[in-house]
C-alpha positions in Angstrom: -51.6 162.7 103.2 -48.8 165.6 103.7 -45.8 164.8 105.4 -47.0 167.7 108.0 -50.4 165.2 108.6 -48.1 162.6 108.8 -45.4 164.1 111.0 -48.6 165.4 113.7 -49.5 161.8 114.5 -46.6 160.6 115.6 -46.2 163.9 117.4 -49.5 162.3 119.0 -48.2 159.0 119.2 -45.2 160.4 121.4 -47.8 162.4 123.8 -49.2 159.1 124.7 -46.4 157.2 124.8 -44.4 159.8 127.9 -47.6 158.8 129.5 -45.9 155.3 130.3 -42.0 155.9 130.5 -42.4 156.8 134.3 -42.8 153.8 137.1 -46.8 154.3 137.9 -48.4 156.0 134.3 -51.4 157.8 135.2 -53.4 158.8 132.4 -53.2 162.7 131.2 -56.5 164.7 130.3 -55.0 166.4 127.9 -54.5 163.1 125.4 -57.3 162.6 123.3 -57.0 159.1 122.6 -56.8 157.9 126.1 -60.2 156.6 126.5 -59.7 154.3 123.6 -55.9 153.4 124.4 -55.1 154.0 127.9 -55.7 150.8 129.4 -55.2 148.8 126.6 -51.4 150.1 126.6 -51.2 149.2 130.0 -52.3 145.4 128.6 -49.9 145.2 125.7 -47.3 146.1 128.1 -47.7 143.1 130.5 -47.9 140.9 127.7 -44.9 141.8 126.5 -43.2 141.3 129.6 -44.6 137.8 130.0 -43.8 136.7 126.7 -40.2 137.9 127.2 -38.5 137.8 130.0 -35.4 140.6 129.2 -38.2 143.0 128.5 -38.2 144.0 132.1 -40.6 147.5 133.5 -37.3 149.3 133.7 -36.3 148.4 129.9 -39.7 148.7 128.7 -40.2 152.2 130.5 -36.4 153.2 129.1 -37.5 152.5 125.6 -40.7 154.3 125.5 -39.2 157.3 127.1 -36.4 157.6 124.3 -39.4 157.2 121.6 -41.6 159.7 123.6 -38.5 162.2 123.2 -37.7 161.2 119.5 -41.2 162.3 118.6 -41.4 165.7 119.4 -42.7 167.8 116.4 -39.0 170.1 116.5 -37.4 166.5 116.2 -39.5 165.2 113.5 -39.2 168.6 111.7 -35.8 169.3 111.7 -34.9 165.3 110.8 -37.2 165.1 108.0 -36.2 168.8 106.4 -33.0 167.3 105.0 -35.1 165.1 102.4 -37.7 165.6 99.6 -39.9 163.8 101.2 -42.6 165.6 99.3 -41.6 164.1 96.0 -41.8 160.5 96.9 -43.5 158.2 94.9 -45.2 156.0 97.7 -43.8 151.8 97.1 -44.8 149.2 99.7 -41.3 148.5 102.1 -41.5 145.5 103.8 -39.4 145.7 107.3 -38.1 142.4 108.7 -37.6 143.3 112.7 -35.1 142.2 114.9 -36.5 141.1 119.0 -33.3 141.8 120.7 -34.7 144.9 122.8 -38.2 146.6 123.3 -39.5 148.0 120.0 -36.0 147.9 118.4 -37.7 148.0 114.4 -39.6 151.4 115.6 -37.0 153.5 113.7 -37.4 151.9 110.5 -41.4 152.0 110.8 -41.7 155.3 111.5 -38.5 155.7 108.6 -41.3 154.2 106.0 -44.3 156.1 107.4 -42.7 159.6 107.6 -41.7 159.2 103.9 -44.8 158.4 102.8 -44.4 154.5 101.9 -46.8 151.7 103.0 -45.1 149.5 105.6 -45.4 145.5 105.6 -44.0 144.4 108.6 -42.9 140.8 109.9 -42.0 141.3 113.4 -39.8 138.7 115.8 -41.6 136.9 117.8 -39.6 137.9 120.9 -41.4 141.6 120.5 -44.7 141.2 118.9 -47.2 142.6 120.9 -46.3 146.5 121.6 -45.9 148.0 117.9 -49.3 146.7 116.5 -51.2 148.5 119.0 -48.9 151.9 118.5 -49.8 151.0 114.6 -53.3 150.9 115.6 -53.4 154.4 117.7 -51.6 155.9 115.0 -54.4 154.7 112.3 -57.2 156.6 115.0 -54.7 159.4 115.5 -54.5 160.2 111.0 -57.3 158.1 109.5 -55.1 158.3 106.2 -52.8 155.4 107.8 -55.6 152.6 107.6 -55.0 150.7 104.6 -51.0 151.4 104.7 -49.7 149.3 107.3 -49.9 145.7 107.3 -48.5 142.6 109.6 -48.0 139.3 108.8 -46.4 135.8 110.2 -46.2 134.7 106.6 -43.9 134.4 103.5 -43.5 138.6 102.9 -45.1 139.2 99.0 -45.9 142.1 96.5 -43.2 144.7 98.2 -41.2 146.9 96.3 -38.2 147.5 98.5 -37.2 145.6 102.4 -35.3 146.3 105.2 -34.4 143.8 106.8 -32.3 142.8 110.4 -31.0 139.8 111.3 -27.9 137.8 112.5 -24.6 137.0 109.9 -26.5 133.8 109.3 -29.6 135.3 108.4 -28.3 138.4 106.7 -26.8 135.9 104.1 -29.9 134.4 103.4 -31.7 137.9 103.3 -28.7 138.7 100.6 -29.8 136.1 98.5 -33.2 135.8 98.5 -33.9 140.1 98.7 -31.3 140.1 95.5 -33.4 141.5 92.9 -35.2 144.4 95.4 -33.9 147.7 96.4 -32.8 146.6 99.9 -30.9 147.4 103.2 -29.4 143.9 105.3 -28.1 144.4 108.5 -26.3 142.3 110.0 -25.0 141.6 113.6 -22.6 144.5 115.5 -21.5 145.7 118.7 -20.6 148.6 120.4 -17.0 149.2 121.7 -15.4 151.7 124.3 -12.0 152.7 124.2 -10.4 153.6 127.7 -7.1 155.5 128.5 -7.0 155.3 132.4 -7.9 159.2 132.4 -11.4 159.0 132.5 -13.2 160.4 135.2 -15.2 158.7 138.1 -18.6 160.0 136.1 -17.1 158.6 133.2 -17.0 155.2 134.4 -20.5 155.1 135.7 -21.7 155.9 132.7 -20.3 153.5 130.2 -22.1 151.5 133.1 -25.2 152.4 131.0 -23.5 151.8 127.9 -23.1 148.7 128.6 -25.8 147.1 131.2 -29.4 148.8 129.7 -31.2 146.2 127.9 -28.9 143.6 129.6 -26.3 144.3 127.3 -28.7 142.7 124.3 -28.8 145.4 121.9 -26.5 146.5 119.3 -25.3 149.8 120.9 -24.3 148.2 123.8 -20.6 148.2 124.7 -19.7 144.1 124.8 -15.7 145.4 124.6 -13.0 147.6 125.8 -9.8 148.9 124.0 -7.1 149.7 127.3 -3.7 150.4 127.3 -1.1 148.3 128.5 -0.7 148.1 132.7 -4.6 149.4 132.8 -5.8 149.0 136.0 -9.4 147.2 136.3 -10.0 148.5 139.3 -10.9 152.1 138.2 -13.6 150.2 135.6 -15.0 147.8 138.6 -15.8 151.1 140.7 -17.5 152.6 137.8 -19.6 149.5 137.2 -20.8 149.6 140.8 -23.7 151.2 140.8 -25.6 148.9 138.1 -24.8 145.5 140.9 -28.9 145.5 141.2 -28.8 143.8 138.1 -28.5 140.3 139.8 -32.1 140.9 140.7 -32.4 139.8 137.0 -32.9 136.0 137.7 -32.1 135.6 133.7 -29.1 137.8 133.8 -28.3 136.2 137.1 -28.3 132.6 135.9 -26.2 134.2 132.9 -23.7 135.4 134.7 -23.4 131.8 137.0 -23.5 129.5 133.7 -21.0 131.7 131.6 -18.6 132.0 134.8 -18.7 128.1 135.1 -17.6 127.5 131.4 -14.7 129.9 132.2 -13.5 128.3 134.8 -14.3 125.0 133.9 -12.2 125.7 130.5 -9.6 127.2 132.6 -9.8 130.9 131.2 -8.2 133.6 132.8 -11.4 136.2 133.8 -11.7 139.2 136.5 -15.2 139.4 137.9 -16.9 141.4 140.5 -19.6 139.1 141.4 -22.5 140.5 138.4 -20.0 141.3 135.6 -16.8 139.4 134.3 -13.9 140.7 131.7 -12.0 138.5 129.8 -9.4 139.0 127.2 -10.8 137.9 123.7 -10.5 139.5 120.2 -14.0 139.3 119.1 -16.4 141.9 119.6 -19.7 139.9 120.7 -19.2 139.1 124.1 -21.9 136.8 126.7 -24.1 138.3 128.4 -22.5 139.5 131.9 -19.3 139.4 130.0 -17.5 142.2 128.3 -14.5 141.4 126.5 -10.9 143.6 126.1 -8.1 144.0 124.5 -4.8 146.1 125.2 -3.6 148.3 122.1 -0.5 149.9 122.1 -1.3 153.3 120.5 -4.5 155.3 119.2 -3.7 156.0 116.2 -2.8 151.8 115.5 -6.2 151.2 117.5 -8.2 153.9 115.2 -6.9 151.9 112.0 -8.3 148.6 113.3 -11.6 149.9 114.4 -11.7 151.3 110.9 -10.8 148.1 109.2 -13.5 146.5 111.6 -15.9 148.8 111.0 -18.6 146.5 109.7 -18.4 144.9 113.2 -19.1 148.0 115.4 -22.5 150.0 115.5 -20.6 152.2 118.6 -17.3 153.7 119.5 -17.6 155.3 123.4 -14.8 157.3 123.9 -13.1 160.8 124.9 -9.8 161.3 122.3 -11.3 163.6 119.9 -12.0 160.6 117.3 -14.2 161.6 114.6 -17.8 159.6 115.0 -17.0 159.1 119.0 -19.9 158.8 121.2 -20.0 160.1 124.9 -19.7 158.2 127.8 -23.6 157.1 128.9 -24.8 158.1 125.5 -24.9 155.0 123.0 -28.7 154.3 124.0 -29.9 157.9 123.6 -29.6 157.7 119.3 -31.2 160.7 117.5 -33.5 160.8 114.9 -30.7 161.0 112.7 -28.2 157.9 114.1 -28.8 155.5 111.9 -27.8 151.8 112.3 -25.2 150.7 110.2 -24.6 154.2 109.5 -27.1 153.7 106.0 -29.1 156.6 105.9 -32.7 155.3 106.0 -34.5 157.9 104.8 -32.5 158.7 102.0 -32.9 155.2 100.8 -36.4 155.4 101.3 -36.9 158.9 99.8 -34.6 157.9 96.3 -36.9 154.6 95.6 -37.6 154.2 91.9 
């Protein structure tokens, strides 16, 4: 199968899914595959919020639109033109997902498809229901994906190469036991913003999407803030307004009450708004309706600890003209060509021997 065969169903795959990124998806004439898929999408989709509650409509319908965008045949084109793809000796790359937020191994399954690998996948049981029906509409959409992608709940045998996602804890064990295969381990990370007191009103709403979409759960959410000495919270707080509907979460809202209880029972010193609290810590992984800070006295002194911590943080969200920087609002928009980590996926996939 050419890489253009290959790169025209998940152009497919992406026509279907923009079906079901809006509130009310209504099926479009135009997609073939509808008849077979439609409704049985619409299925998938409400098992996968009942078998997890943070997979909300809203973060479900978020997710689907970004892929529906990724995989847009300019997209594909222009990602996959960097890479001799054409060369590639297919090898069988078993993926070990992650279930933080909807569809969060989708990059690296399409990473393996596109390059022309077979894909053996062990998904978490927190998102198991969504991608083995997209692998199923992809096998209808090119006939020459049956036979080269494969699930299973077992111990993962007779691969050539693994990516695999887990926590610090789990990333040890995947460093052991993966030793002796071409392999890419990542462990856990968060996403950081760093604030002056100049940003704008617009700004500030939008690291509210930074930091609240997908309940704060996934990597490239902002859990921390860099300010300067004398900041004043207030400007933040105003900017966080607009995402207060997020108490309508009964999970985030008994979140929030539980982690605000330990606080005060243990006496720390935390500003809160009544759906999000700040606390002063050093670490990066924060609660959930928590987001941590810490003052720094200079940028460039700041710049040489984010550097130093770099194998903590998957983001920096700022506006200081710092190399890498990501826009206010933007850290859950990734192109094709963000990867996690920063370890270029395809070209680890594309150089296997």
């Amino acid at each position: 199968m050419a890489l253009a065969e290959r790169i025209n169903a998940f152009v497919k795959l992406g026509d279907f899914l923009s079906q079901f990124s809006v509130e009310n998806p209504t099926p479009n004439s135009a997609i073939l595959l509808n008849d077979p898929f439609f409704d049985g999408m619409k299925h998938q989709l409400k098992l996968t919020q009942e078998n997890n509650g943070w997979f909300t409509k809203e973060n479900l319908r978020f997710a689907i639109g970004n892929w529906a965008k990724a995989l847009r045949e300019s997209s594909l084109k222009h990602w996959t033109s960097n890479y001799n793809i054409e060369t590639v000796a297919p090898k069988k790359v078993a993926i070990i997902m992650a279930g933080n937020i909807p569809l969060v191994g989708f990059h690296d399954f399409l990473s393996v498809l596109i390059s022309g690998h077979e894909v053996l996948i062990k998904q978490s049981s927190n998102d198991k229901h969504l991608l083995p029906y997209l692998a199923k509409f992809l096998e209808f959409a090119e006939p020459s994906f049956k036979g080269k992608i494969s699930f299973t709940d077992d111990k993962l045998t007779g691969f050539d190469a693994v990516i695999a996602t887990g926590s610090n804890n789990t990333a040890r064990y995947f460093e052991y036991y993966f030793k002796n295969k071409p392999n890419i381990i990542r462990k856990n990370r968060n996403s950081v913003a760093i604030l002056t007191g100049n940003e704008t009103e617009a700004q500030l709403v939008a690291l509210g999407d930074d930091i609240f979409t997908y309940f704060g759960l996934g990597c490239r959410s902002v859990s921390k803030l860099f300010v300067p000495k004398g900041y004043d919270f207030q400007n933040f707080f105003g900017g966080m307004y607009s995402k207060s509907d997020i108490m309508n979460s009964a999970k985030y809202a008994n979140n929030y009450d539980y982690n605000k209880a330990v606080y005060l029972m243990s006496l720390f010193d935390i500003l809160e708004n009544g759906f999000v609290m700040i606390k002063e810590d050093t670490q990066y992984a924060s609660p959930i309706a928590t987001v941590f800070y810490e003052y720094y006295d200079d940028i460039d002194s700041l710049q040489a600890k984010l550097k130093t911590d770099a194998e903590s943080i998957q983001c920096v969200v700022a506006d200081i003209d710092m190399e890498n920087e990501i826009a206010f609002g933007q850290t859950q928009h990734p192109e094709l060509h963000d990867y996690a980590d920063g370890v270029d996926t395809l070209d680890f996939l594309t150089n296997l021997s």
